[in-house]
N, C-alpha and C positions, 0 to 999 in steps of 0.2 A: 511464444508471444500470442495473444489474446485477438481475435480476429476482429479488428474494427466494425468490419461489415456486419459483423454478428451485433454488435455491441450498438451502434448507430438506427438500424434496423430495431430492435427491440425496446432503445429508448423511445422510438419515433413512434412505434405500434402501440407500447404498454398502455398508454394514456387511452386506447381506446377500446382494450380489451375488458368486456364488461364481467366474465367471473373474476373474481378475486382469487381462488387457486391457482388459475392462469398466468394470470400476473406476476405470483410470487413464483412460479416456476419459470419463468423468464428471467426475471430476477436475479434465482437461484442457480440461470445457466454461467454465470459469469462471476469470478471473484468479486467479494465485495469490495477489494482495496481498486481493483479493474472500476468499477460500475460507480464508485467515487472519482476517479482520477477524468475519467470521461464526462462525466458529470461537472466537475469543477471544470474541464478545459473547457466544454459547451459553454457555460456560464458566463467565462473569465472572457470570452472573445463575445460574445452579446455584448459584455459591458463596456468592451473595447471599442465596438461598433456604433455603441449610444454615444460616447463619449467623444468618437471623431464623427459621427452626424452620416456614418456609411452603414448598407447594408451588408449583413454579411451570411444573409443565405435567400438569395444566391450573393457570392461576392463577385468582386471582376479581379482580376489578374492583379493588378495595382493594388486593391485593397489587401489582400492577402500578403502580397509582396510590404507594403507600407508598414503591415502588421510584424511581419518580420523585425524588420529597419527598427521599431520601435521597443520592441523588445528586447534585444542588443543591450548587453549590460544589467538587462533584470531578469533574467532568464538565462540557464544555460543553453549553448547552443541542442542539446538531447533533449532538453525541454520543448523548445522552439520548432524544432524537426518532430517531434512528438505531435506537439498540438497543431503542424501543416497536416500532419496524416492525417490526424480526426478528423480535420475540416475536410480533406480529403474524402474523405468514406462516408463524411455527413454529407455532400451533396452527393455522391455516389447512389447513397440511400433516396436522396431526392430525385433522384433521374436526371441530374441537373448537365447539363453535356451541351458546349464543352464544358472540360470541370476547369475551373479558375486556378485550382491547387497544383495542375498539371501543365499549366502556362510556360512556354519560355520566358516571361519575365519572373517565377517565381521560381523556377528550375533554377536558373542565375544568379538571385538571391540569395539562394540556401549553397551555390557553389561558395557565393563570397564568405556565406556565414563560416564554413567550414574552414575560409583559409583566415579566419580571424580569431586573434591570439587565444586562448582560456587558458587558466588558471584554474584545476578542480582542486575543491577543496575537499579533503578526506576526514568524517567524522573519526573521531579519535577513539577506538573501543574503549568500555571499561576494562578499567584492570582486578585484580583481586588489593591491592594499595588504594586505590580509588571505593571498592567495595569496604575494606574494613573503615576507612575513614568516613562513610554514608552512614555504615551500622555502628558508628560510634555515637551521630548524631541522631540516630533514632533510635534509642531504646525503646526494648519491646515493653514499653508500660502503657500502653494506648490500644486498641483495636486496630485502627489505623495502620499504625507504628510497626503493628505484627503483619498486616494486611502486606504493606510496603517491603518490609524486612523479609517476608516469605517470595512475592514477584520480583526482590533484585536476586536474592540468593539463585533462587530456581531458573531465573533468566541467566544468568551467567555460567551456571551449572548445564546448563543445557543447550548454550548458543543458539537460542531459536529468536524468530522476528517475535516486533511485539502482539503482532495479529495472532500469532500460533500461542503466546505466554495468555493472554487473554480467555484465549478459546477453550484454555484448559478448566476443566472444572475437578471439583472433592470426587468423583467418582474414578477421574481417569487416572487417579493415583494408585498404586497396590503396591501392599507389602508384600514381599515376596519369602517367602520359610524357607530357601534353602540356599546356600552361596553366601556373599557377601551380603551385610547388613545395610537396605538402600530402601528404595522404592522404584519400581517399574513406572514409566510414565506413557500412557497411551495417547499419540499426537492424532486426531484425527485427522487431519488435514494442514496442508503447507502450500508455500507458493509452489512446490514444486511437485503437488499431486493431488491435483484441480479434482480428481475423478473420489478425492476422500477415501485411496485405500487404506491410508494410515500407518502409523509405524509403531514402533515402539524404543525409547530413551529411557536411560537408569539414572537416578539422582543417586549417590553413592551418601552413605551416613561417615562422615568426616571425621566427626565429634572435636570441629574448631571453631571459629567464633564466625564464618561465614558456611555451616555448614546447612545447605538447603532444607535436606531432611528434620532437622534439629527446630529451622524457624517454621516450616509448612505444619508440624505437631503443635507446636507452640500458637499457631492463632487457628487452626483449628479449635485446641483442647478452650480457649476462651470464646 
């Protein structure tokens, strides 16, 4: 897990670090789905704050706690407990003491959150029946179509997030001359090796109608 105090600390400095190298090396100390999710909860509770007429740095014990209460039903409870932390380590960063987040009336809150019922809901993977009926509606007669048809193929072939499918570029493919007939795929980077040492994954050459290798040639070659 991604150290808040790092993350809270570098939002609050960045804005006043005058090289631009600097900055984007700050930046770049932190995942960028991290340095979003931080970002959007800061946000998400400002607007929360405008909209019930409270402050919320510094908050008081009640605000916080209130914040919870309100949440409740739109938010999962990991959600909720997620964005007390950052409020947490956001006044942490502020020398703000005491901290509001650490209150007994917000400790007591988040006990109740926990003893209250959820329901998670589990996305549903794709399948290879849910793939062939995708690549049925897109033939590759578009650029697009081929664009589409090469990122689900090669996603499902590869079980990687879509931060990692993205990341990939024309270069990190290679054909490989000896063994099975596929391509090597070079991942530089995953949620689970922050430091970029990288790995390496095979798309295997199928030769059936969701065959990765088959669609990634195919909008290249256009």
């Amino acid at each position: 897990m991604t150290d808040l105090t790092i993350t809270t600390t570098t939002l609050d400095t960045i804005d006043r670090v005058v090289n631009p190298k600097t900055a984007d090396l700050m930046r770049g100390s932190l995942a960028q789905s991290t340095w979003r999710a931080y970002q959007r909860d800061r946000v998400t509770i400002e607007a929360w704050g405008v909209t019930k007429g409270v402050e919320v740095m510094p908050a008081t014990p009640i605000t916080v706690a209130n914040y919870v209460g309100d949440m409740v039903g739109r938010l999962s409870p990991a959600t909720i407990t997620r964005r007390v932390a950052m409020w947490s380590r956001w006044h942490d960063a502020q020398k703000v003491d005491p901290n509001p987040c650490r209150s007994n009336e917000v400790r007591a809150t988040l006990r109740g959150l926990r003893r209250e019922p959820t329901q998670v809901r589990q996305a549903k993977p794709l399948s290879v029946a849910d793939l062939r009926t995708i690549l049925t509606v897109t033939p590759a007669t578009t650029t697009i179509n081929r664009r589409d048809r090469a990122l689900l193929t090669v996603g499902l072939a590869l079980g990687c997030r879509r931060s990692e499918l993205v990341a990939l570029n024309i270069e990190d493919l290679h054909k490989v001359d000896q063994g099975p007939p596929g391509l090597s795929v070079a991942i530089r980077r995953s949620k689970t090796d922050q430091e970029a040492v990288g790995t390496t994954a095979w798309l295997p050459m199928t030769g059936n109608p969701t065959c990765p290798v088959t669609a990634v040639v195919s909008w290249c070659r256009h």
